[in-house]
C-alpha positions as CSV (number, residue, x, y, z in Angstrom):
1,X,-227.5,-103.6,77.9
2,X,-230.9,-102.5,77.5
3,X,-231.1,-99.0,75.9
4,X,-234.7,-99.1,75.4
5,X,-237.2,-99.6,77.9
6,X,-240.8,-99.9,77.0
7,X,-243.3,-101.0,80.0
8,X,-246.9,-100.9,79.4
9,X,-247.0,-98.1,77.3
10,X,-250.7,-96.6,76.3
11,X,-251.1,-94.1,74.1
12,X,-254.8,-92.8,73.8
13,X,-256.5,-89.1,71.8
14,X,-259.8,-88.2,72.4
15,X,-261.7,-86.2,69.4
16,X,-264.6,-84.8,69.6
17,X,-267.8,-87.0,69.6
18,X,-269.2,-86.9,65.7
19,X,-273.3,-86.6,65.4
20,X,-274.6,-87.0,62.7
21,X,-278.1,-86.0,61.3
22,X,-279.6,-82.4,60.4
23,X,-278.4,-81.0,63.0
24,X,-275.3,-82.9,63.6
25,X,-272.6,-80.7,62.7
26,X,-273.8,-78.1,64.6
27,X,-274.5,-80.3,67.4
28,X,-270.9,-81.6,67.1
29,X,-269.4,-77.6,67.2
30,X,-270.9,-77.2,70.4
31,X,-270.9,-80.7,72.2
32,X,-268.2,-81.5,74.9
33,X,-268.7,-85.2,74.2
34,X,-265.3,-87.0,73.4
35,X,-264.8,-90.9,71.9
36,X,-261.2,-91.9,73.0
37,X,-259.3,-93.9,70.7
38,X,-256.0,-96.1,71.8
39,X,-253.4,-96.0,69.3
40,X,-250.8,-98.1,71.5
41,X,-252.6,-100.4,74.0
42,X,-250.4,-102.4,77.2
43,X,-247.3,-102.6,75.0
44,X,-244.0,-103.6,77.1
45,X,-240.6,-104.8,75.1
46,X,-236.8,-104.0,75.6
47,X,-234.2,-103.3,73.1
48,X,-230.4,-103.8,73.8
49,X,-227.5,-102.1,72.0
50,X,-227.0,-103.2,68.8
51,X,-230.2,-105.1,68.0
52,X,-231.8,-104.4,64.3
53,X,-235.6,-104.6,64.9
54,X,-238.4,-105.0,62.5
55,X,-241.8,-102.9,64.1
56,X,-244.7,-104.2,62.1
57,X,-248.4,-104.2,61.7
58,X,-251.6,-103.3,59.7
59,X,-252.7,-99.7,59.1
60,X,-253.6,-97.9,62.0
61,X,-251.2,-100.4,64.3
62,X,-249.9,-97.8,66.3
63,X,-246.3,-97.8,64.6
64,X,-245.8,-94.4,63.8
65,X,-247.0,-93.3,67.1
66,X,-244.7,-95.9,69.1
67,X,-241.7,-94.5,67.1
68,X,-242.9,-90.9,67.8
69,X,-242.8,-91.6,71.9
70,X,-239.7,-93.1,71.3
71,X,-237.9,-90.4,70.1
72,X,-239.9,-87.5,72.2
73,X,-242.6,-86.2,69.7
74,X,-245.2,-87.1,71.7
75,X,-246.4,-88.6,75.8
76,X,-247.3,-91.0,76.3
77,X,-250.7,-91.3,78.1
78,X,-250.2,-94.2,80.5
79,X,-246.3,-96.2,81.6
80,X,-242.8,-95.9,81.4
81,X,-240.9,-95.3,78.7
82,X,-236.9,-94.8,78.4
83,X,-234.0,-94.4,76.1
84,X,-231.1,-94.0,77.6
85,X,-232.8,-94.0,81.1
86,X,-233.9,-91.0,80.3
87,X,-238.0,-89.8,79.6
88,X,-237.2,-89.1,75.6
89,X,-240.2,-86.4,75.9
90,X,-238.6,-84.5,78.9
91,X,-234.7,-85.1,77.7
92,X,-235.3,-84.6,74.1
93,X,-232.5,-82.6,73.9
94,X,-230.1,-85.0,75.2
95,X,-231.8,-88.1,73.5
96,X,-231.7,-86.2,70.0
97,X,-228.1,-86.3,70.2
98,X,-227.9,-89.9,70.3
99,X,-230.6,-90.8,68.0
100,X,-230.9,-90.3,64.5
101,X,-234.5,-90.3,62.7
102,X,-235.5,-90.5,59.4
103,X,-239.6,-90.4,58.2
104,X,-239.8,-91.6,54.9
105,X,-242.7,-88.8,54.2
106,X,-241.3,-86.2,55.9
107,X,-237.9,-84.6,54.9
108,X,-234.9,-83.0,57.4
109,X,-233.2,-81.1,54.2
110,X,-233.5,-77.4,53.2
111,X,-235.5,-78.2,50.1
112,X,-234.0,-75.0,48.3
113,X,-230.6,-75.4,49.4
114,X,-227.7,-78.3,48.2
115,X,-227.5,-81.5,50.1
116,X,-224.2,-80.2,51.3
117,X,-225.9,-77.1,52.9
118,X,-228.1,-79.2,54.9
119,X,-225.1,-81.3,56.1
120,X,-223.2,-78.2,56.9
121,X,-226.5,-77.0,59.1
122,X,-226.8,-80.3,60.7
123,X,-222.6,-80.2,61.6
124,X,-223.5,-76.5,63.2
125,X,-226.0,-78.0,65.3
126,X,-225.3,-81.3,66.9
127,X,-221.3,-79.3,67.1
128,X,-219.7,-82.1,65.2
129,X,-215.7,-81.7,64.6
130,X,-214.6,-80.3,61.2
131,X,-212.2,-83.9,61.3
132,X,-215.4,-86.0,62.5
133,X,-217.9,-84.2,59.8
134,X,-215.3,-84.4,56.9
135,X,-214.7,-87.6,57.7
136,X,-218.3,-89.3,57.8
137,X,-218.8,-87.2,55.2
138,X,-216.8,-88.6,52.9
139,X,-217.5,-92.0,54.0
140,X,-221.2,-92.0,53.5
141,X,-220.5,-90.1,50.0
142,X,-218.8,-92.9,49.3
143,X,-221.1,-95.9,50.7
144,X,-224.3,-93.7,49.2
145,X,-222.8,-92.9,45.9
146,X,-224.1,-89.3,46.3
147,X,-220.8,-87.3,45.1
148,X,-223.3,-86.7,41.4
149,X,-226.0,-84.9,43.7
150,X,-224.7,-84.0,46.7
151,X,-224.2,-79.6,45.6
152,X,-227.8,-80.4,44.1
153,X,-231.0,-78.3,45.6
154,X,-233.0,-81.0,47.5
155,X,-235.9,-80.3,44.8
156,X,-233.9,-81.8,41.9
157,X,-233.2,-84.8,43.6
158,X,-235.0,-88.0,42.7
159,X,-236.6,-89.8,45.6
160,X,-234.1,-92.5,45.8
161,X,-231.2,-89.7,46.0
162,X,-233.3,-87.8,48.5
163,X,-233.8,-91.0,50.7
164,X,-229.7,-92.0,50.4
165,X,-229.2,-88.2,51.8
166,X,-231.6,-88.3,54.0
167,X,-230.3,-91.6,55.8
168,X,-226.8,-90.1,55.9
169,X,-228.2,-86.5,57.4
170,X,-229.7,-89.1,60.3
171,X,-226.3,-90.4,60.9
172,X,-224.0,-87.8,60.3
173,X,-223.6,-86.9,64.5
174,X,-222.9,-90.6,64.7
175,X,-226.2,-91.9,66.8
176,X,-226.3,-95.1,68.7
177,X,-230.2,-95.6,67.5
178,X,-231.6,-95.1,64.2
179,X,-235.3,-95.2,63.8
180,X,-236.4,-95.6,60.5
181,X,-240.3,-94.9,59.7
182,X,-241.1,-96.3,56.0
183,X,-237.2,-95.3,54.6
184,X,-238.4,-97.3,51.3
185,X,-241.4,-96.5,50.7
186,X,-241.8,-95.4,46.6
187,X,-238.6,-96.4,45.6
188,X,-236.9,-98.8,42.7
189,X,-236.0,-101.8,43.1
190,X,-232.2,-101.7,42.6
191,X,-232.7,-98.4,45.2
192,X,-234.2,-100.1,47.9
193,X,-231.7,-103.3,47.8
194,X,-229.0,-100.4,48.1
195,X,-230.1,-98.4,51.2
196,X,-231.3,-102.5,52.5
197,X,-227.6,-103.3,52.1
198,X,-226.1,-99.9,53.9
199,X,-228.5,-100.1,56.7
200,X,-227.2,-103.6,57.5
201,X,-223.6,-102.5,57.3
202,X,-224.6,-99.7,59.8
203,X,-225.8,-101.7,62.3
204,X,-223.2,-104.8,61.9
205,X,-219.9,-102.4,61.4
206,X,-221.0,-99.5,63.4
207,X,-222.9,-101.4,66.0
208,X,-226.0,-99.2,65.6
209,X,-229.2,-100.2,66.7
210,X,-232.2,-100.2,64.4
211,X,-235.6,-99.8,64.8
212,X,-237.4,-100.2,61.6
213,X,-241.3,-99.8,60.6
214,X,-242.1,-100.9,57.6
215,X,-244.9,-102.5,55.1
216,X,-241.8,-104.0,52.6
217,X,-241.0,-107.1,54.2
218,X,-238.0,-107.4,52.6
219,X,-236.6,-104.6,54.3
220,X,-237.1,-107.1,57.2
221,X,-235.6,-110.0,55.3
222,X,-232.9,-108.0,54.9
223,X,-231.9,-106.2,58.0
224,X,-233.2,-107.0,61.0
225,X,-232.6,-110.1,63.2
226,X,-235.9,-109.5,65.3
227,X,-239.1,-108.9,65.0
228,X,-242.3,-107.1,67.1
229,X,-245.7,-107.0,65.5
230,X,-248.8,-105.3,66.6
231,X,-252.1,-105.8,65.8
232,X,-254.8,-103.2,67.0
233,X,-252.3,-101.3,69.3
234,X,-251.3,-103.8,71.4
235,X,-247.6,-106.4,70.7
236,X,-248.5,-109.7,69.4
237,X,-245.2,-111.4,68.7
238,X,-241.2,-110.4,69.7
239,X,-238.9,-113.0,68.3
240,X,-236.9,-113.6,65.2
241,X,-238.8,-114.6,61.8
242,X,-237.9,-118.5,62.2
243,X,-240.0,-118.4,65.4
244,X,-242.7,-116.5,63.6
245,X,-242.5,-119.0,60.5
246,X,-242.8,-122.0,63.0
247,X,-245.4,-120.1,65.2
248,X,-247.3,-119.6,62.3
249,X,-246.4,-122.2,59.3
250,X,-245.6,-125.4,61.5
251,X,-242.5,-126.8,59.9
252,X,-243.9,-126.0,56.1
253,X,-240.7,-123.9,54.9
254,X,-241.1,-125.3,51.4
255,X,-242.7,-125.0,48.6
256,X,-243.2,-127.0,45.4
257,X,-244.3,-126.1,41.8
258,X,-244.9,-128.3,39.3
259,X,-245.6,-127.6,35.6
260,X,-246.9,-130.3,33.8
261,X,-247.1,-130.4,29.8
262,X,-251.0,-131.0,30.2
263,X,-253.4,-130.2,33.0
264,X,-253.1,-133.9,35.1
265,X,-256.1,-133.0,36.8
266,X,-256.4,-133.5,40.7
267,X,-253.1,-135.0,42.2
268,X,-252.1,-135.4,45.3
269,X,-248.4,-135.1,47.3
270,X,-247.5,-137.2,50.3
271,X,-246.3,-134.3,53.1
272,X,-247.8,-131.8,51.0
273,X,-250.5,-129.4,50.3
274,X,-252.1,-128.5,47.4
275,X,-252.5,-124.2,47.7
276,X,-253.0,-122.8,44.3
277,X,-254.1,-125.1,41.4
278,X,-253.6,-122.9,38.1
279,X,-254.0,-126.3,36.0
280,X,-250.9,-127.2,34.6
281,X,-249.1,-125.5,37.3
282,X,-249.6,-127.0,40.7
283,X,-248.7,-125.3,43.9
284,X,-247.7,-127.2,46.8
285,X,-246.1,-126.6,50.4
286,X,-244.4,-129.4,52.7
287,X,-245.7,-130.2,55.7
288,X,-244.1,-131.9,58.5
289,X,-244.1,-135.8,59.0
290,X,-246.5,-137.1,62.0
291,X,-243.1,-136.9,64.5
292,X,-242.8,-133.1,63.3
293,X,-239.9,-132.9,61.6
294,X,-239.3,-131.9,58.1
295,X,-239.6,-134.1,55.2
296,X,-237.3,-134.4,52.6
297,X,-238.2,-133.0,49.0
298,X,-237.0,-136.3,47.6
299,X,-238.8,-138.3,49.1
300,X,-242.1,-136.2,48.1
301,X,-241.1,-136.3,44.6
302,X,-240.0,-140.0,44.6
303,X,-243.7,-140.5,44.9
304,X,-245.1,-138.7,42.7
305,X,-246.9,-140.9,40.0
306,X,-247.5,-139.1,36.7
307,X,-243.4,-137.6,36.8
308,X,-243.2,-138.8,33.0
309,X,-245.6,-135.5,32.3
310,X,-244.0,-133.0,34.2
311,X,-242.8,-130.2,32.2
312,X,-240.4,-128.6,35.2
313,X,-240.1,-128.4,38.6
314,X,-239.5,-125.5,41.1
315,X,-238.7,-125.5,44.5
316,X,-238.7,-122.1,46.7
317,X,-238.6,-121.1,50.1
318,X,-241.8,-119.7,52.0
319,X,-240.9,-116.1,52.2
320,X,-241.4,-113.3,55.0
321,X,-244.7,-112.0,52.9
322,X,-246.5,-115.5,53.2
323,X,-245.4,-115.5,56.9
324,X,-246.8,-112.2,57.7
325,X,-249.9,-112.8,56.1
326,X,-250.7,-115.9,57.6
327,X,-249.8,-114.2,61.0
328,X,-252.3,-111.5,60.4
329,X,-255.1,-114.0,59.6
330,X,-254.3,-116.0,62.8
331,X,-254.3,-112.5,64.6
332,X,-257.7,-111.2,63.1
333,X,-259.0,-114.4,63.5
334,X,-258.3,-114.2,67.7
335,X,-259.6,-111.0,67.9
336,X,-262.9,-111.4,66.4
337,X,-263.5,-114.6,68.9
């Protein structure tokens, strides 16, 4: 069941024309001119209950303003757009009590007041059951570790302890769709694999669907199974990262490094291709026989003629990052022809 419903969505501000000059600004004050700028340009997807989705693009993609019409904050200028079947600028009432949002920048605690407080606030207002509220409270206390900070003031709270309470605020009515803008964004490493880990528990045990924006791809690794990327406001891909690693890498899924005890000079792989050449350390990724289908490491290596000098040998997967980036290439690449 589809509880999004995205169809040709545009989203388009006009500012004032800019002139510049000696007399610009003033000209600028007083002229009704207007340049028009689309944020979001033709975009159309669908998103069923349960699904975990990765939102991605450059700066100035249009995420934050998709997410925003999503959940009400602002209108679209052109198509339809539901949640629920319902216009989410028009209901936003009775969408915001089936959605939970969190911004990374922006923060839904009383900054002066314990955690708890702002819990107690949120219970008040979304009329959530003593028996319900004590309940997920003590569950995401739990799951969060937060019982050390959670009678804190929000302004003592580090940023990894404000994000972990600022997730759990977002679910605390129980929504059926969380929309995350940048949730990890700032914060340590062992952090962010923490909040990647809950969020992926949320959406497989609690059957909550995610909708994720996000510039730390393995946020996407980690938790969602799909993915949608724009690239100057309009949707470029919507499929899973195998199809965009395909789409975009061929078959090459591989990578090889070899580190010889002295620079060999130029060599040269059968089924692979030389990417980075630090001399010593040679860089390679697998490409696909002529029938397309993947060739085996062994077989690469078992011809490989100076083997007596190599020092050691790595083998890694091509990760999300390389993906994305040779997606964006491809997609700058289209739109400047």
């Amino acid at each position: 069941m589809n509880i999004i419903q995205v169809d040709r969505i545009v989203k388009e501000y006009k500012t004032n024309k800019r002139f510049h000059g000696r007399f610009g600004a003033l000209k600028t004050l007083f002229s009704k001119e207007y340049e028009r700028t689309k944020a979001v340009n033709d975009i159309t997807f669908t998103v069923a209950k349960g699904e975990s989705i990765g939102y991605l693009g450059p700066n100035g993609a249009g995420k934050s303003t998709m997410i925003k019409m999503m959940t009400g904050i602002l209108v679209p200028s052109e198509g339809n757009l539901l949640v629920f079947g319902l216009n989410p600028h028009k209901h936003r009432r009775e969408i915001s009590k089936k959605i939970g949002v969190v911004f990374g920048q922006r923060s839904q605690l009383w900054w002066d007041l314990p955690v708890v407080d702002s819990f107690e606030l949120h219970k008040h207002i979304y009329g959530i059951s003593d028996r319900d509220y004590l309940n997920r409270l003590e569950q995401f206390t739990s799951m969060f570790d937060m019982a050390e900070f959670l009678h804190k003031p929000v302004r003592q709270l580090s940023l990894g302890q404000r994000m972990k309470a600022e997730i759990a605020l977002a679910l605390l009515h129980s929504p059926e769709i969380l929309f995350l803008d940048e949730p990890t964004i700032g914060l340590d490493v062992m952090t962010k694999h923490n909040i990647r880990q809950f969020l992926r528990k949320v959406n497989v045990e609690m059957n909550v669907t995610i909708l994720l924006t996000t510039h730390d791809l393995k946020d996407i690794e980690e938790i969602c199974n799909r993915i949608l990327i724009v690239n100057q406001g309009s949707c470029v891909f919507d499929g899973t990262a195998a199809e965009l690693k395909k789409l975009h890498l061929g078959q090459c899924s591989k990578k090889i490094i070899l580190e010889f005890n002295a620079d060999p000079g130029t060599i040269t792989l059968p089924h692979a291709t030389l990417f980075k050449d630090e001399g010593i350390r040679k860089h390679f990724e697998l490409i696909p026989s002529d029938n397309g289908e993947p060739v085996s490491i062994t077989t690469v290596l078992n011809n490989l003629s100076c083997v007596n000098d190599i020092k050691d040998i790595s083998i890694e997967d091509v990760g999300i990052d390389e993906v994305m980036r040779a997606a964006f290439v491809n997609y700058s690449q289209k739109d400047q022809k």
